[in-house]
C-alpha positions in Angstrom: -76.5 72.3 -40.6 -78.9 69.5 -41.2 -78.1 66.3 -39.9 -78.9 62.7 -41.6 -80.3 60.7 -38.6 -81.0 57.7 -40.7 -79.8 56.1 -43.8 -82.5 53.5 -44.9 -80.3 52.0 -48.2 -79.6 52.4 -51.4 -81.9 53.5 -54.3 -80.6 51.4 -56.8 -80.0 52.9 -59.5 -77.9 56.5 -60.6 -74.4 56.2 -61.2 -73.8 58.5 -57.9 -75.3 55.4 -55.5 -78.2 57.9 -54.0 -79.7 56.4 -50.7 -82.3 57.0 -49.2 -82.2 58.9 -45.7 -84.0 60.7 -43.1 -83.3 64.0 -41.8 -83.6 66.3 -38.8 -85.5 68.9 -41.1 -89.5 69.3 -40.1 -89.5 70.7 -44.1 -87.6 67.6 -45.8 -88.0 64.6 -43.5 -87.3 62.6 -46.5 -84.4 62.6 -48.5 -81.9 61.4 -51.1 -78.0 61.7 -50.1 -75.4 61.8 -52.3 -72.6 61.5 -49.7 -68.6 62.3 -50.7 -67.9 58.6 -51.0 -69.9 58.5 -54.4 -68.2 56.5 -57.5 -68.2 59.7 -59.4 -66.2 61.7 -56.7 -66.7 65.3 -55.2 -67.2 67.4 -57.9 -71.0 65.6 -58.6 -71.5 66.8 -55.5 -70.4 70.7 -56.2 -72.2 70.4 -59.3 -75.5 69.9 -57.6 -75.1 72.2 -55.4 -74.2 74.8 -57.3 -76.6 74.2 -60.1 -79.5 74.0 -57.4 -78.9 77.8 -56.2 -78.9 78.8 -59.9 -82.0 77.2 -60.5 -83.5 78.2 -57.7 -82.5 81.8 -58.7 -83.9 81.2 -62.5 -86.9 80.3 -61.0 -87.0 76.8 -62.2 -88.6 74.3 -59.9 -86.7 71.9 -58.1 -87.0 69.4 -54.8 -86.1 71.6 -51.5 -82.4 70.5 -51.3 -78.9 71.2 -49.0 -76.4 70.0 -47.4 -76.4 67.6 -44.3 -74.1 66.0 -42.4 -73.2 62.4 -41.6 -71.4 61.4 -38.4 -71.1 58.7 -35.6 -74.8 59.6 -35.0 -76.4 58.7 -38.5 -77.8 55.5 -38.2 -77.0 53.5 -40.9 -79.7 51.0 -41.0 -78.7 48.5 -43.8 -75.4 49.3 -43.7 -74.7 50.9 -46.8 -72.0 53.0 -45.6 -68.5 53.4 -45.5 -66.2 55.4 -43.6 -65.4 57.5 -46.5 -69.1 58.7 -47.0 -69.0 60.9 -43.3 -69.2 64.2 -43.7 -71.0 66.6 -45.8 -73.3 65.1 -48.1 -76.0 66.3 -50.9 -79.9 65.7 -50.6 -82.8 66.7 -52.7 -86.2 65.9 -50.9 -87.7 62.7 -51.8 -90.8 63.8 -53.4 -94.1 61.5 -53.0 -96.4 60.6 -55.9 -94.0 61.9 -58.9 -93.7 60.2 -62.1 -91.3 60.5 -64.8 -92.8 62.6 -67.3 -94.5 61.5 -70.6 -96.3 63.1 -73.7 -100.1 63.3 -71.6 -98.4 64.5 -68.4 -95.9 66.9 -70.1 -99.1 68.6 -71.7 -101.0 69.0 -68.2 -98.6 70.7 -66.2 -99.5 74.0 -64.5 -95.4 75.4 -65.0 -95.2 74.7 -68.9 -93.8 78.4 -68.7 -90.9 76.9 -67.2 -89.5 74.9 -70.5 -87.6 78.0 -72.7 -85.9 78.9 -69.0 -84.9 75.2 -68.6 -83.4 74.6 -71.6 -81.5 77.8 -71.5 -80.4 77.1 -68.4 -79.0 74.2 -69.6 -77.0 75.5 -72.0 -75.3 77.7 -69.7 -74.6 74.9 -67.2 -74.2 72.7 -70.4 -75.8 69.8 -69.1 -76.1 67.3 -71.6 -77.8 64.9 -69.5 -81.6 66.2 -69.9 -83.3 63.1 -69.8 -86.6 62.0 -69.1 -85.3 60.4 -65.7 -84.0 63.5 -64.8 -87.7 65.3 -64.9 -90.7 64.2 -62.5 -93.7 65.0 -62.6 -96.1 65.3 -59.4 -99.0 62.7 -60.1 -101.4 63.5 -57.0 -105.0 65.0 -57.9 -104.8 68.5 -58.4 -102.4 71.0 -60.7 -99.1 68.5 -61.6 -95.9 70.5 -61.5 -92.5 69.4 -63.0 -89.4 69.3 -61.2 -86.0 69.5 -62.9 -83.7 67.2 -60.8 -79.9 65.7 -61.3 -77.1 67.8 -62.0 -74.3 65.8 -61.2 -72.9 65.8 -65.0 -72.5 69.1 -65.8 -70.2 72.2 -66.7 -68.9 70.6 -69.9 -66.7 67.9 -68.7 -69.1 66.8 -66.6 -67.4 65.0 -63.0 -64.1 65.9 -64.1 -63.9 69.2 -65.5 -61.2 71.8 -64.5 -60.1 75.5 -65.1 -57.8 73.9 -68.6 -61.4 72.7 -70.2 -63.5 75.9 -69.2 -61.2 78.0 -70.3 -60.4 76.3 -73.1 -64.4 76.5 -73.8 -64.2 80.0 -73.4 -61.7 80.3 -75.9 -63.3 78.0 -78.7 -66.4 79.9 -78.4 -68.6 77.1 -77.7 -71.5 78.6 -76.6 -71.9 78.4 -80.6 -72.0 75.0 -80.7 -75.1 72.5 -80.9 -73.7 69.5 -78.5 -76.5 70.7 -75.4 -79.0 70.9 -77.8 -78.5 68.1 -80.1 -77.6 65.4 -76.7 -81.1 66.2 -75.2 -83.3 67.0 -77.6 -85.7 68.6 -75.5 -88.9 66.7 -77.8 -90.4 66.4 -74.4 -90.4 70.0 -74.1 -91.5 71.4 -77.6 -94.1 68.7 -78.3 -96.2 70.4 -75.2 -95.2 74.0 -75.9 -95.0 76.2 -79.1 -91.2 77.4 -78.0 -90.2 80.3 -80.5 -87.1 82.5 -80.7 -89.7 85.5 -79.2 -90.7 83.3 -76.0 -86.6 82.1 -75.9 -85.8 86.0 -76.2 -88.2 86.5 -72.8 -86.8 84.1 -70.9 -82.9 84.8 -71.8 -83.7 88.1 -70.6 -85.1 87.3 -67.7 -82.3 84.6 -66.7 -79.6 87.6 -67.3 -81.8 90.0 -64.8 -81.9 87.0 -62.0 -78.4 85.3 -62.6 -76.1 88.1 -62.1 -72.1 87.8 -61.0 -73.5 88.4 -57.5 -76.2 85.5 -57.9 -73.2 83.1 -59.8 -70.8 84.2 -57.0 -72.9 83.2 -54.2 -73.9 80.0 -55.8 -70.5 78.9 -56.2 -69.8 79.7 -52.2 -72.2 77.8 -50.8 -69.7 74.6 -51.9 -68.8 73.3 -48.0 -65.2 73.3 -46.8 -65.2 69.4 -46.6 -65.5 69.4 -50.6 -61.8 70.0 -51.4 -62.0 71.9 -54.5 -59.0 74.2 -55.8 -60.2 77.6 -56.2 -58.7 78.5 -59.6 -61.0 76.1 -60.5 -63.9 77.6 -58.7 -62.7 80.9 -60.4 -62.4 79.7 -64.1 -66.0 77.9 -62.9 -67.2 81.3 -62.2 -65.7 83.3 -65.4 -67.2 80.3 -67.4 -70.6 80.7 -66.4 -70.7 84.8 -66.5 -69.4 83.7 -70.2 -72.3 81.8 -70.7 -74.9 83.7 -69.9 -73.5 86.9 -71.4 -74.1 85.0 -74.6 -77.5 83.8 -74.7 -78.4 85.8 -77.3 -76.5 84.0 -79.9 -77.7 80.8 -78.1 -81.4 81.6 -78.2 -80.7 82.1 -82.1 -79.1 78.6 -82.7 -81.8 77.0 -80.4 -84.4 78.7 -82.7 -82.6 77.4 -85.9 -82.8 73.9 -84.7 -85.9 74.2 -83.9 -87.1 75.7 -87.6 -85.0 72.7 -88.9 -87.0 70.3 -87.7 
């Protein structure tokens, strides 16, 4: 497992109190932790984990990120943490020269193939937290490349969801409602793009080949032991996002309708 060597202090901002850290990882020397001690509890950190194998899986770009540990050998340089922060923690690399995306930058990069697959893929984690803070944008010379990043409010109820809301999800049919759709707007997306029900088609059908059961599955056990979770709630997790996905037909059609609406 990785191993945080250094914690250098907090970021300052997100409501999961990111710091910044240094690992024992020659490929991500840089990092941000979200540790278990985190104001918005454990299952931020499942959710980032488990959303980062799916993207990963969708194809959808993303910071290199794990898990890593934090023991009596992390140094904990500005003394930022507490006891109840040891153990397994979540990191995304810290990326250098990235900016938060805007309507120039938006239009330059080289992955603009990426935005129907994002937004379905947030509909099937129904993240309602898309916001421009939660995409960067590399700003070095060269081809820029957007980054999706922060999943720690997803799967409907967001840091406190359980198997009674996703099955109760599943049995309101809401992957017919607007709510993903209609909290992120995704103007950032189709001001850049021309995103049509043909191109959303494409890429539903190419999430369904690459997030199978098997994919879904795996994603959900790479959650460490240290993050008590209750596994009918990692089952109802896993029936809920198979659910998803095995509609996004229908959800392709309503994105489409918005999108003729406007």
């Amino acid at each position: 497992m990785n191993h945080v060597q250094q914690v250098r202090g907090e970021v300052g901002n997100g409501s999961t109190c990111p710091k910044h850290a240094g690992l024992d990882n020659e490929d991500v020397p840089n990092a941000l932790i979200k540790t278990k001690g985190n104001p918005q509890g454990i299952l931020a950190l499942v959710n980032e984990i488990i959303c980062y194998h799916l993207a990963i899986d969708a194809g959808i770009a993303m910071p290199k990120s794990g898990v890593a540990l934090i023991d009596e050998d992390t140094d904990d340089l500005t003394g930022c943490l507490s006891r109840k922060d040891y153990g397994t923690c979540f990191f995304p690399q810290w990326i250098e020269k990235v900016s938060l995306p805007n309507k120039l930058t938006m239009s330059e990069v080289d992955n603009r193939g990426q935005f129907e697959t994002i937004i379905l893929f947030d509909h099937i984690i129904y993240n309602t937290d898309r916001n421009r803070g939660n995409l960067l944008i590399t700003s070095k010379k060269g081809p820029k490349k957007l980054y999706v990043i922060d999943h720690s409010h997803v799967f409907k109820n967001q840091t406190i969801w359980d198997r009674y809301c996703l099955e109760r999800g599943i049995e309101e049919n809401d992957y017919k409602d607007e709510t993903v759709f209609d909290a992120n707007g995704y103007e950032m997306f189709t001001e850049n793009a021309t995103i049509t029900q043909a191109s959303l088609k494409e890429a539903a059908e190419n999430l369904s080949r690459s997030l199978t059961q098997e994919r879904v599955s795996c994603a959900i056990n790479t959650v460490p032991a240290d993050w008590p979770t209750q596994q009918e709630n990692m089952l109802s997790l896993k029936k809920y996002l198979n659910y998803r996905i095995s509609h996004l037909e229908e959800i392709c059609e309503m994105i489409s309708g918005k999108l003729k609406r406007r």
